[in-house]
C-alpha positions in Angstrom: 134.6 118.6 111.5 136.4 121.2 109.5 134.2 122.6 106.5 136.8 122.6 104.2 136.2 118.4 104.8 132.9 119.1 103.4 131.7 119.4 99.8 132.4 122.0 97.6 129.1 123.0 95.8 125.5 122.1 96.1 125.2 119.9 93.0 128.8 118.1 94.0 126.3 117.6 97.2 123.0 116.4 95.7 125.2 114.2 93.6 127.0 112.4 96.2 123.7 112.1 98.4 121.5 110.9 95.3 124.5 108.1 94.6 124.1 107.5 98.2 120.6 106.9 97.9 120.4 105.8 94.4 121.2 101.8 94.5 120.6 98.5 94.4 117.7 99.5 96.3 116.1 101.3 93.6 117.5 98.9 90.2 117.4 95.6 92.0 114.8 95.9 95.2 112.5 98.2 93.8 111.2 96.2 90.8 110.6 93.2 92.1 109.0 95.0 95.6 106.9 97.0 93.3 106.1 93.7 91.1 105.0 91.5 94.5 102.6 93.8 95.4 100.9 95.3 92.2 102.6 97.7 90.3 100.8 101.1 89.6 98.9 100.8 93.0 101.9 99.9 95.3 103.7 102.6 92.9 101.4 105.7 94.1 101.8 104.6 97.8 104.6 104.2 98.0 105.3 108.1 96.5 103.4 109.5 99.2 105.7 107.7 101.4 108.5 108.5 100.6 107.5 112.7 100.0 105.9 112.8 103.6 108.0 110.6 105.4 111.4 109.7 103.9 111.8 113.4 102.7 111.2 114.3 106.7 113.8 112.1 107.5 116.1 113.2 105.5 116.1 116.7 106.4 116.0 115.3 109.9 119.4 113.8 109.4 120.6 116.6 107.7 119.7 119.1 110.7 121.8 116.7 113.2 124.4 116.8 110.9 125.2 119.8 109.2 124.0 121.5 112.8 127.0 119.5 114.5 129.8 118.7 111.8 129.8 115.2 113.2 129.2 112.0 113.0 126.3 110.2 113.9 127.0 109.2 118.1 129.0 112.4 118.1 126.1 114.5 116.6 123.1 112.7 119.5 126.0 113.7 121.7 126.2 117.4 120.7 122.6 118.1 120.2 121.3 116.7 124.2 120.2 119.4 126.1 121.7 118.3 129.1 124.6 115.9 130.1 121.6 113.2 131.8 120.6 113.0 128.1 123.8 112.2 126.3 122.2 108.5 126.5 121.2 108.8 123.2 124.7 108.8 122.0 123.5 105.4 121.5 121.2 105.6 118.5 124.4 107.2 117.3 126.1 103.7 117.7 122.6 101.3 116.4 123.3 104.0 113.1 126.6 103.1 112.3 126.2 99.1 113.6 123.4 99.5 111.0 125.4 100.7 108.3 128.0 98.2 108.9 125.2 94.9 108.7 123.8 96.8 105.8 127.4 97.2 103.9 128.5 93.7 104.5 125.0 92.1 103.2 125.6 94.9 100.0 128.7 93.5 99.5 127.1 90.5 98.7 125.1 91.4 96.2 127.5 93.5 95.0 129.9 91.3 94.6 126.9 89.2 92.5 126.3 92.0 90.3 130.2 92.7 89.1 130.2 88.7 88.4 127.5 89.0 86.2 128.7 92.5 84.5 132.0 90.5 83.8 129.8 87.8 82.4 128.0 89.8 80.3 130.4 91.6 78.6 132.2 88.7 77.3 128.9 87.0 76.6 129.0 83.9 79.0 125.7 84.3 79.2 124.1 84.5 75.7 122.0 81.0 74.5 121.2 80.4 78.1 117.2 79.5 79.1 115.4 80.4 81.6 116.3 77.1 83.5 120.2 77.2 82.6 120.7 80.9 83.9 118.4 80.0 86.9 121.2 77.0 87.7 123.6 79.1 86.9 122.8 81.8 89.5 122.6 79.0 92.0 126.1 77.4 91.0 127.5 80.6 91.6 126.0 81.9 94.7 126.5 79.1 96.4 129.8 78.2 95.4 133.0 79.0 98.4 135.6 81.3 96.6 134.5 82.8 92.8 131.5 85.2 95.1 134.3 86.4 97.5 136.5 87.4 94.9 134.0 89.7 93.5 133.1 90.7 96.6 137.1 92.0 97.0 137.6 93.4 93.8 134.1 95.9 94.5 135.1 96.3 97.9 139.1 98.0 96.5 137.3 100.1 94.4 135.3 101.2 97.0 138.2 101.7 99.1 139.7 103.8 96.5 137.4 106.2 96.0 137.0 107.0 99.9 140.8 106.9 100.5 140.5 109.6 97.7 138.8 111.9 100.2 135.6 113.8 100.2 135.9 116.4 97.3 138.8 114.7 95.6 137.3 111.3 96.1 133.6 110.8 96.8 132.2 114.4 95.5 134.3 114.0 92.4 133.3 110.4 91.2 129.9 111.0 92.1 129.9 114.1 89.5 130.6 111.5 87.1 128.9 108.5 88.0 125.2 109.6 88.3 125.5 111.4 85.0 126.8 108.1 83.5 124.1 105.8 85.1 121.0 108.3 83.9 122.4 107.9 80.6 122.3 104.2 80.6 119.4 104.1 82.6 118.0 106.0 79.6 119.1 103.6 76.7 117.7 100.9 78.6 114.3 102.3 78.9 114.0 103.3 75.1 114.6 100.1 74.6 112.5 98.5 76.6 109.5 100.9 75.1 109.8 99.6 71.6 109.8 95.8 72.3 106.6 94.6 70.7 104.0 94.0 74.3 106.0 96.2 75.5 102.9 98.6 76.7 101.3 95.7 79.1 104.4 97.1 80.9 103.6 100.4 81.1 100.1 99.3 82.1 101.3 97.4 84.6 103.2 99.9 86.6 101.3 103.3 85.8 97.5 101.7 86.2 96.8 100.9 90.0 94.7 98.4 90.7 94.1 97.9 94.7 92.8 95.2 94.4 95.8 93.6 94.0 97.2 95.8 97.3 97.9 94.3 100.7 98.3 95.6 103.8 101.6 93.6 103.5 102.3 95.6 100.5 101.5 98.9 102.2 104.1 98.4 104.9 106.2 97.1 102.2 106.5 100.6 100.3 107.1 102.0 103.2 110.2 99.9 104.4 111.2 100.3 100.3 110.8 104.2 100.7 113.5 103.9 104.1 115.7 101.9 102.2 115.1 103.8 99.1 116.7 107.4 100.7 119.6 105.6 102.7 117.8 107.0 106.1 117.7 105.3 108.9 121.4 104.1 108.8 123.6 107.2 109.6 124.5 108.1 106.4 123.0 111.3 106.1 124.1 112.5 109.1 127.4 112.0 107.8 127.1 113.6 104.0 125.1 116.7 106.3 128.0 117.6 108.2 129.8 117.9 104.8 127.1 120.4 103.9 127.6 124.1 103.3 126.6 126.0 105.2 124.4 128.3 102.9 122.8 125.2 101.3 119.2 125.2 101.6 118.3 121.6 103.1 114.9 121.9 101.9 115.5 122.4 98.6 118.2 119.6 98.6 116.1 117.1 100.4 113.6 118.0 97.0 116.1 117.2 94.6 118.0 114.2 95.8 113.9 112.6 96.8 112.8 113.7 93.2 115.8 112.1 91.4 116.2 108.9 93.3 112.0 108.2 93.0 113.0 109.1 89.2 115.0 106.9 88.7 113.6 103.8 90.5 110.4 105.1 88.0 112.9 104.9 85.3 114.4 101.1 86.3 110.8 100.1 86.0 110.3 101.3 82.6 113.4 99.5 82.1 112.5 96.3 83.2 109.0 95.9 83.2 107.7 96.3 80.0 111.1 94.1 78.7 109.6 91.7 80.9 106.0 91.9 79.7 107.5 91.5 76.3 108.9 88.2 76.8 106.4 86.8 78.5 108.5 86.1 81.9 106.7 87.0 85.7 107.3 90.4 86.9 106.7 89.5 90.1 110.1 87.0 90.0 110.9 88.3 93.9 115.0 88.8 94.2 115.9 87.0 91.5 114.5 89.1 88.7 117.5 91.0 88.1 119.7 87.8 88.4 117.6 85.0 87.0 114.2 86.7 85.4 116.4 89.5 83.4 118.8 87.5 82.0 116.7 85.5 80.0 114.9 88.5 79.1 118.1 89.9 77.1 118.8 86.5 75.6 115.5 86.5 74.0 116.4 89.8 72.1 119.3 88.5 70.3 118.5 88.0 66.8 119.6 83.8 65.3 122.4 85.4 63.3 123.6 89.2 63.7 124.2 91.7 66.1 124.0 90.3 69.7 121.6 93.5 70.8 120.6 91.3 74.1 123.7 90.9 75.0 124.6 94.3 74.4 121.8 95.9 76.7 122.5 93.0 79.5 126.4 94.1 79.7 124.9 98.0 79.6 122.1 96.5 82.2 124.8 95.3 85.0 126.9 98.3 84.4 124.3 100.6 85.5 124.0 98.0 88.4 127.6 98.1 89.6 127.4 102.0 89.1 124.6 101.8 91.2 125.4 99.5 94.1 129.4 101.7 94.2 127.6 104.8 94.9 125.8 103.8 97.7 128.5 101.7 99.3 130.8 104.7 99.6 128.4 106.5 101.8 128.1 103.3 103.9 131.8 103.0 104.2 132.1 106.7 104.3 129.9 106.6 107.5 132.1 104.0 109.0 135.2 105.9 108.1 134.6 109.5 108.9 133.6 108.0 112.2 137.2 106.5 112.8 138.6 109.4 112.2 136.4 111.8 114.3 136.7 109.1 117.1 140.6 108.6 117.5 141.8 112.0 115.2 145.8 112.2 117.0 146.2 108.2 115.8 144.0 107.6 113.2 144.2 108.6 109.0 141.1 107.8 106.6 143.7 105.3 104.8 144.5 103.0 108.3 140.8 103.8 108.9 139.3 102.6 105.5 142.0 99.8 105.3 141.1 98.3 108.6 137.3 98.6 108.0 137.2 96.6 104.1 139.2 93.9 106.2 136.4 93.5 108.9 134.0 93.9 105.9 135.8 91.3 103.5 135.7 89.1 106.5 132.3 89.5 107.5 131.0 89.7 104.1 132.6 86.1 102.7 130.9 84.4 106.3 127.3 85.9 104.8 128.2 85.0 101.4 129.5 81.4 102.1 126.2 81.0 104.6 124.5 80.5 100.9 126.5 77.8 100.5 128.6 75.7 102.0 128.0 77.1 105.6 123.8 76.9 105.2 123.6 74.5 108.2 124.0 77.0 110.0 120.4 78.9 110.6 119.2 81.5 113.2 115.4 81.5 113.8 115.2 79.1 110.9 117.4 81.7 108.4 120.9 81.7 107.2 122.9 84.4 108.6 122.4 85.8 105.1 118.7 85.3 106.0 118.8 86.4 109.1 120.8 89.8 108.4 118.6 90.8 105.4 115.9 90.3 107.8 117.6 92.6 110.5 118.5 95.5 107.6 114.9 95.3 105.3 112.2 95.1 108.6 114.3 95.5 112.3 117.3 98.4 112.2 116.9 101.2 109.6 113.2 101.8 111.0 114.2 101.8 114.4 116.9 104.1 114.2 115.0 106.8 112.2 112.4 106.2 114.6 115.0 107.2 117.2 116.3 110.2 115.3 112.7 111.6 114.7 112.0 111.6 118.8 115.2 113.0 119.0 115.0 115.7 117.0 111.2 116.6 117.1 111.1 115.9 121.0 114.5 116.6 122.5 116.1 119.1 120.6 115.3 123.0 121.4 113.0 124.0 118.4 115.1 127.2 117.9 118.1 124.9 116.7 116.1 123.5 114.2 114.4 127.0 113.0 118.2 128.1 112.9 119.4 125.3 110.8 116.2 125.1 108.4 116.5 128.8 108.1 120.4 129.7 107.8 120.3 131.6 110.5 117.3 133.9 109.4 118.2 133.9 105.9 115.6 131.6 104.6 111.9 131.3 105.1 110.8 128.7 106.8 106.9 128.5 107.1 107.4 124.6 106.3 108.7 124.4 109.9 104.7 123.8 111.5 104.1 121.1 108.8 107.8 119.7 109.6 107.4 119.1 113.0 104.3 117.7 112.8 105.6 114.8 110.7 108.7 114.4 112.4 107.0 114.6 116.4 103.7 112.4 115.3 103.5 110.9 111.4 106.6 109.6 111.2 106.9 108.0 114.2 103.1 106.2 113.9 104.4 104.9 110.8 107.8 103.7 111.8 106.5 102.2 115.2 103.8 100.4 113.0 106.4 98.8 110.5 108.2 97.5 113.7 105.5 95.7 115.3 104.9 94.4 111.9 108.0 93.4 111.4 108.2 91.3 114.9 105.0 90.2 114.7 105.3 88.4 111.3 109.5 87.8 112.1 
């Protein structure tokens, strides 16, 4: 993979891999994660998690990647020490069919989230209660065609941006997107702050209490944390190999870690003490952000005046769409540069990207219409919706970063990694012992115990 492919600066780089990691997973999953199991106390654990573990697994992916200037089966492939071992191409493949589950279910939601921005801004939903917006989620998530429309019209823009290319497309609207979303991110918390009850929010998710911590809620920041950094899924293998070479992967494993935990802080400042305010549950479960928050702005706007509810929701599902784009162009991106490194003499990213949103629109409308009309059929009890959350949130992500840690801290020769870490001797690297020791023995004790979790409570 040709460098001048890559990015063109290290903040171009940070921006693109905190959009990547910056989503849904942070506005819509992390809140109402963080609200099931406590608040403040789930809120410190799952901080260490993600600075001891995720941070390790991102500069794990970034190693295989910038190392190899490849893409995820490609990069396993490169790095084996010896032809016998060229098996774990494999977790190469479980990376990318993970990013493809993952991406369709996004879509999904994604395709939810524009609906409701459209909504918004033409004020659809003003003067709705609680139990008219919670019907009116229902109506439309399980209704046949208005989801999969919005499902296509995310998934072109999508398209557009990667057909765009890596600087001119994804490093460039990534410069301007996760400036944007910080600044409505912002708003949105300064207004939330000066809601009267506001500070029971604050309280809430700055005060732990473990009593109100689970074992269940331990594992649960954990899985957040995964999901939280886009590891586990072969993206950052992919943005790694688009890495310069003199970027320092420590340092930008800090910075995209710091400003995606930031910003889910910042989301809960947004939404929690708005939701403390107007006396709604914080711990609403998936449907905060659909059915809790909706009812949340309506309560703002004033009997006669300026609709300022309405104003902050349409602001609200604007930073949503911002977020959930970013993130699914480094899923798609991972699918795409993977096309291209895999057939290069027939293949363009255009016939690639094309042929992927149609599998995806495909794929994505069976999920979206198993809410629906098609929710007779169940695996293991579970829609296929069901079922594929299930397989992206507990099953894949942790198995393949569980794979990419053995591979790296067992497989790989040590002076590779040194190498990398160090740009070739230029850096200082007295991190390495600390590194290894997460990658070869913490990280995989905690990734093997969210797995047998997972199966034993599937």
């Amino acid at each position: 993979m040709s460098e001048t492919k890559g990015f063109t600066s290290s903040f171009g780089a940070i921006a693109a891999a905190v959009g990547s990691a910056v989503g849904l997973g942070n506005i819509w999953r992390f809140p109402y994660i963080c609200g099931q199991y406590g608040g403040g106390a789930f809120l410190l654990v799952y901080l260490c998690f993600v600075f001891f573990i995720g941070m390790a697994l991102m500069i794990t992916e970034f190693v295989m990647g910038r190392h190899t200037r490849r893409t995820p089966i490609f990069a396993y492939e490169t790095l084996a020490p010896s032809p016998k071992q060229r098996w774990w191409r494999y977790a190469g493949l479980l990376g990318l069919i993970t990013s493809f589950l993952i991406l369709a279910l996004y879509l999904v939601i994604s395709g939810w989230t524009t609906n409701y921005f459209a909504e918004s801004a033409v004020g659809r939903l003003a003067g709705l209660d609680s139990n008219a917006i919670t019907e009116h989620f229902n109506s439309f998530s399980n209704s046949a065609l208005r989801p999969i429309v919005f499902i296509a019209v995310f998934l072109a823009i999508t398209a557009a941006v990667i057909i765009g290319g890596v600087q001119k497309g994804i490093e460039r609207v990534s410069k301007i997107l996760m400036p944007v979303l910080v600044v409505l991110l912002m708003a949105l918390c300064v207004r939330s702050a000066t809601l009267p009850g506001a500070a029971k929010g604050f309280e809430y998710l700055f005060k732990p209490d473990f009593t109100q911590l689970t074992g269940q809620g331990v594992l649960a920041a954990l899985g957040q944390a995964l999901f939280s950094l886009s590891v586990g899924m072969g993206v950052m293998i992919v943005y790694g190999s688009y890495l310069p070479k003199d970027d320092n992967l420590l340092k930008t494993s800090i910075w995209i870690t710091v400003c995606d935990t930031l910003i889910a802080i910042l989301a809960g400042i947004a939404i929690f003490p708005a939701v403390f305010a107007c006396g709604q549950d914080p711990a609403g479960g998936p449907g905060l952000v659909f059915m809790t928050l909706p009812a949340v702005f309506n309560s703002m706007n004033p009997a006669e005046g300026l609709p300022i509810g309405t104003i902050f929701e349409t602001i609200f599902f604007l930073l949503l769409v911002i977020a959930a784009l970013t993130s699914a162009i480094s899923l798609l991106e991972a699918l795409v540069a993977w096309g291209n490194e895999y057939n290069t003499k027939r293949s363009s990213r255009t016939r690639n990207t094309i042929i992927l949103c149609g599998l995806m629109l495909v794929l994505s409308a069976v999920l979206s219409l198993s809410n629906g009309v098609w929710n007779g059929f169940t695996i293991g009890g579970k829609t296929l919706f069901g079922f594929v959350d299930q397989l992206n949130s507990i099953y894949l992500p942790p198995l393949c970063s569980l794979c990419a840690v053995i591979f790296l801290g067992w497989v790989v020769k040590k002076e590779i990694i040194k190498d990398e870490l160090s740009n070739g001797g230029t850096l200082k690297t007295g991190y390495l012992g600390v590194f290894m020791f997460l990658i070869r023995f913490v990280a995989p004790a905690a990734l093997l115990i969210v797995l047998i979790t997972g199966i034993l409570n599937g």
